[in-house]
N, C-alpha and C positions, 0 to 999 in steps of 0.2 A: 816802574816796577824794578825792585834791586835785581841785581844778577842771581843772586841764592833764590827767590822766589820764582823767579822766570825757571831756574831749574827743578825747582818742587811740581811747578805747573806743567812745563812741557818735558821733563825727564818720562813720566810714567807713559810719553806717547809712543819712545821708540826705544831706546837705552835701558830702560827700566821699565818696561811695558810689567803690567802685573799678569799676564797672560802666556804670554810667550816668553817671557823671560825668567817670571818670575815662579812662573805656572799654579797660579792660583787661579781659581773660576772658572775650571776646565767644564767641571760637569754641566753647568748651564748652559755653556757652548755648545754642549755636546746636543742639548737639550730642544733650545730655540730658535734653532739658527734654521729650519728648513726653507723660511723664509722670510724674503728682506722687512720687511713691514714689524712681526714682532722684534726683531733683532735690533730692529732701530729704539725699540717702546722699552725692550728689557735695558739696553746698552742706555737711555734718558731715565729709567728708572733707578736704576743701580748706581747715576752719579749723581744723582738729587739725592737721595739716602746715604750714600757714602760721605757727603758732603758736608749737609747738616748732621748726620752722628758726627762727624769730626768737630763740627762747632762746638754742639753741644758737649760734647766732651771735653774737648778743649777748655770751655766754660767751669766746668764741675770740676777740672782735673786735681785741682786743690784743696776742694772738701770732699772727695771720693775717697772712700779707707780703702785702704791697697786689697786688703782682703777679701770685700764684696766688688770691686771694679770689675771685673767679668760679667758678674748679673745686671752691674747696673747700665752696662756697654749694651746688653742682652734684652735687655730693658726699651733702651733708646732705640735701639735700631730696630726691634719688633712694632713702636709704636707709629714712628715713622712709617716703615714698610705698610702698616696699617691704613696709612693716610693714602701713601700711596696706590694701594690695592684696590682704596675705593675711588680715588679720582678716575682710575684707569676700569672703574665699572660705571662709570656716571659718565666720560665722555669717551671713551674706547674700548665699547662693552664687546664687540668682537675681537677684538684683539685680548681682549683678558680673558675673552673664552678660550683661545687657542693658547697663549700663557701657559693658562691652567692653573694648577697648582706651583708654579714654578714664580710665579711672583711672592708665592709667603717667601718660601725657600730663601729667596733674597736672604733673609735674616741667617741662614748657617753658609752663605757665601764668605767665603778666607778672606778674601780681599778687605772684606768690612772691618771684618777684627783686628787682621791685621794692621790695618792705617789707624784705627783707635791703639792697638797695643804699642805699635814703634813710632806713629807721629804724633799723633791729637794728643797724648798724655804727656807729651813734652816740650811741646808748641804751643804758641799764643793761638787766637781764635783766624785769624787772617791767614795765616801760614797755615793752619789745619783746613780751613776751607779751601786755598787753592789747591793740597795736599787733596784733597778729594774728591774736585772739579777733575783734575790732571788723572788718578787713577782709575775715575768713572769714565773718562774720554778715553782713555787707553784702554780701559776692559771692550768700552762700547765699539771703539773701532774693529775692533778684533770681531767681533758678534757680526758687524756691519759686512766689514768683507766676506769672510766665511758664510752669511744669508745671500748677499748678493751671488757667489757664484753658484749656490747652491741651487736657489732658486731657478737663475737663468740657465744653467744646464741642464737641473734635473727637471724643470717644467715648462721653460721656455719663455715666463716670464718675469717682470722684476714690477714690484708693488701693486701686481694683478693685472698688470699692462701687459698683453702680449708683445714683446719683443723680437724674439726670431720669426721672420717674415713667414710668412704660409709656404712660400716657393717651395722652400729651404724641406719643408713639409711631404710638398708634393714631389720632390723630388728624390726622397725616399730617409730625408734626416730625422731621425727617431729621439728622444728627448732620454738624459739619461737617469733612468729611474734609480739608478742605486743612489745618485747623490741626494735623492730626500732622503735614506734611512740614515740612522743615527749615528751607523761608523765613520760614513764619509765624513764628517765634522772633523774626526779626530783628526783625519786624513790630510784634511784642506788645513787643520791647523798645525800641522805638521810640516807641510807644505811650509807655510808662511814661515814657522820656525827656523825651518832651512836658509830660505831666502835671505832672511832678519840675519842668522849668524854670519849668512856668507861674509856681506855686507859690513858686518859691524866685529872685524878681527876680534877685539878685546872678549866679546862673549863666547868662545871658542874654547873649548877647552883642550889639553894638550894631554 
């Protein structure tokens, strides 16, 4: 793999996260993350779609008229999301019940458009696909972390496995409820954001 694709691919995981850096795909975040299990299905959903729309686009990029290429991006990634929505009722029908409504949604995620608007329409089919593998794994990790602490603090377990020992329980440890409501997301991914810039001087702003 050249050095320019290795950067397409592994750029969006930490330098150019689309989440924390870029701050696209917050609301989903905010949305799914109470627990590790959907987090993992949204964050596998989101790079499967992001990936082949980038294909496919990539593909058409040249007999697309500049004028309609919005609809027909709108298009793509509805249908796909489509596909998806029904794999994820045919072998993960609890987890698309907790979902929710938030698997259509997929389709008004920034992220999507974005990598169709500034990569896939100017990139070969190979480069848009890594280009969507790389920002689907970077959304997804983001989802990942933020579920797992989530989970494990505010209910004490991680993928419905109890984790913190009963002891911990009996000896007067109380599990922390705020971290399943909504805001705490923004909070934890807040958090990370901190962390990320400490780390990485260049996104700092002055």
């Amino acid at each position: 793999m050249s050095s320019k694709n290795k950067e397409v691919l592994l750029g969006p995981l930490s330098k150019n996260n689309p989440v924390i850096v870029q701050m696209l795909g917050i609301c989903s975040a905010l949305a799914v993350t109470s627990k590790l299990e959907p987090s993992i299905v949204m964050g596998i959903s989101v790079t499967a779609v992001v990936a082949f729309a980038n294909v496919i686009i990539s593909l058409l990029r040249n007999t697309i008229p500049n004028r309609i290429r919005i609809i027909v991006q709108l298009v793509v990634v509805a249908a796909l999301v489509t596909i998806v929505s029904e794999v994820l009722k045919a072998f993960a029908y609890d987890v698309n019940k907790q979902l929710s409504v938030f698997v259509g949604l997929i389709i008004t995620n920034c992220i999507l458009m974005g990598r169709l608007e500034a990569f896939a329409l100017g990139n070969g089919p190979w480069e848009s696909f890594l280009d969507g593998i790389g920002n689907g794994l970077g959304y997804g990790l983001i989802l990942v972390i933020v579920g797992f602490f989530r989970e494990l603090l505010g209910s004490g377990t991680l993928l419905g496995f109890q984790v913190i020992p009963q002891a911990f329980y009996d000896f007067g440890y109380v599990n922390n409820g705020l971290m399943i409501l909504p805001p705490m997301a923004l909070i934890v991914i807040a958090v990370i954001i901190w962390v990320h810039r400490s780390k990485n001087k260049e996104l700092q702003e002055n």
